[in-house]
N, C-alpha and C positions, 0 to 999 in steps of 0.2 A: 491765439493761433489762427491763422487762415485756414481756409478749407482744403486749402492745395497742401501746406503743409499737413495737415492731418489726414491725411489719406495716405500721405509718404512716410508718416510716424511709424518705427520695425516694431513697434507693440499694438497697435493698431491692425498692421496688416496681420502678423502672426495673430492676433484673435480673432480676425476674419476668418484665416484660413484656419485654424484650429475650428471654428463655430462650422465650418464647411465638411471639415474632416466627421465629427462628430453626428453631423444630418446625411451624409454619407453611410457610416456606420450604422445608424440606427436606422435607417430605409435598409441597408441590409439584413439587419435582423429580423425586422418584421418582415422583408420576402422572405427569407428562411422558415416563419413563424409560419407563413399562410402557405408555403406549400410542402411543410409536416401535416399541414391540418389538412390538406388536401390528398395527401396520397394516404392520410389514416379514413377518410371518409371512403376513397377509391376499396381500400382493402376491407373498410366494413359492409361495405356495398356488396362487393364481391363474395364475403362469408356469409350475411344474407340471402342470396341468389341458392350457394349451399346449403344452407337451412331447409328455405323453402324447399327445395329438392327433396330434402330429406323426410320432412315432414308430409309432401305429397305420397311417397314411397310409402311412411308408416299407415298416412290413409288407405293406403293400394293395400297393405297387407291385413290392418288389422279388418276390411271390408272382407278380405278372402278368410280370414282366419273365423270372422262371425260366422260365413258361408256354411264354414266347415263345424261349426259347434253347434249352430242349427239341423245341419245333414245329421251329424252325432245324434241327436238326441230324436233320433226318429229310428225304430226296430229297425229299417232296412237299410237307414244308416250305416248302423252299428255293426250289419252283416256285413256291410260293402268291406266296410272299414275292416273288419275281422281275416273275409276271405283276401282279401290285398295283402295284410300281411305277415297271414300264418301258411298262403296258397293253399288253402281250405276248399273242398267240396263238398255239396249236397248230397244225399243218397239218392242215384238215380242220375246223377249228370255226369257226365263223360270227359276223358280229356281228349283232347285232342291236340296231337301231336304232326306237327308240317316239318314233312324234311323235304331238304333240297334233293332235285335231280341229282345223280352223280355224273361230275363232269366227264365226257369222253377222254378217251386216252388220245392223244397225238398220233396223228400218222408220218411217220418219216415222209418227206419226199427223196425219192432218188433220182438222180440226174439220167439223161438219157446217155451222156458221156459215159457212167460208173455202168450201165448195162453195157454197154457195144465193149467196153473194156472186158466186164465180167466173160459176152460170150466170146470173144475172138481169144481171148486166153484162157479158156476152162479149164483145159488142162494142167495148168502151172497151177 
């Protein structure tokens, strides 16, 4: 066969385009494939960033929580901590108590129209 005819052969070309078909589909799967893997790196990225947060926050507290077990474990600590929250006092100290001003009472305003009324008709 010639070259011209074999290029014209319908089995020939249908394997061409079947082999085109098939390098088509598989360049589609593998973009599929790499941008699953991309938006799963995005999202563990992301859950990282919360991690870290989180684990900064536990250093922030368990720093204040040592603060506070250290203040504990000293007598006037342990006062602090007592008078806080049983609202305990010494013998000898005072409470004191702050009250507000009382608010003034309102003054009516009256118009100078309801007086010139009131006097020119006193009598009704």
């Amino acid at each position: 066969m010639s070259t011209f005819e074999q290029r014209r052969d319908p089995l020939h070309l249908f394997g061409k385009r079947l082999f085109l078909a098939l390098l088509v589909l598989l360049i589609a799967v593998a973009i599929s494939g790499v941008w699953k893997a991309y938006r799963k790196e995005q999202e563990s990225l992301s859950l990282r960033r919360e991690a870290e947060v989180q684990l900064a926050d536990l250093a922030k507290r368990k720093a204040q929580l040592e603060t506070d077990i250290s203040k504990l474990n000293t007598p006037r600590g342990m006062e602090d901590a007592l008078r806080e929250q049983y609202l305990l006092a010494r013998s000898g100290e005072n409470l004191i108590i702050i009250v507000d001003s009382p608010t003034p009472t309102p003054i009516e305003a009256t118009s100078s129209m309801m007086q010139w009324f009131q006097k020119t008709f006193w009598s009704w």
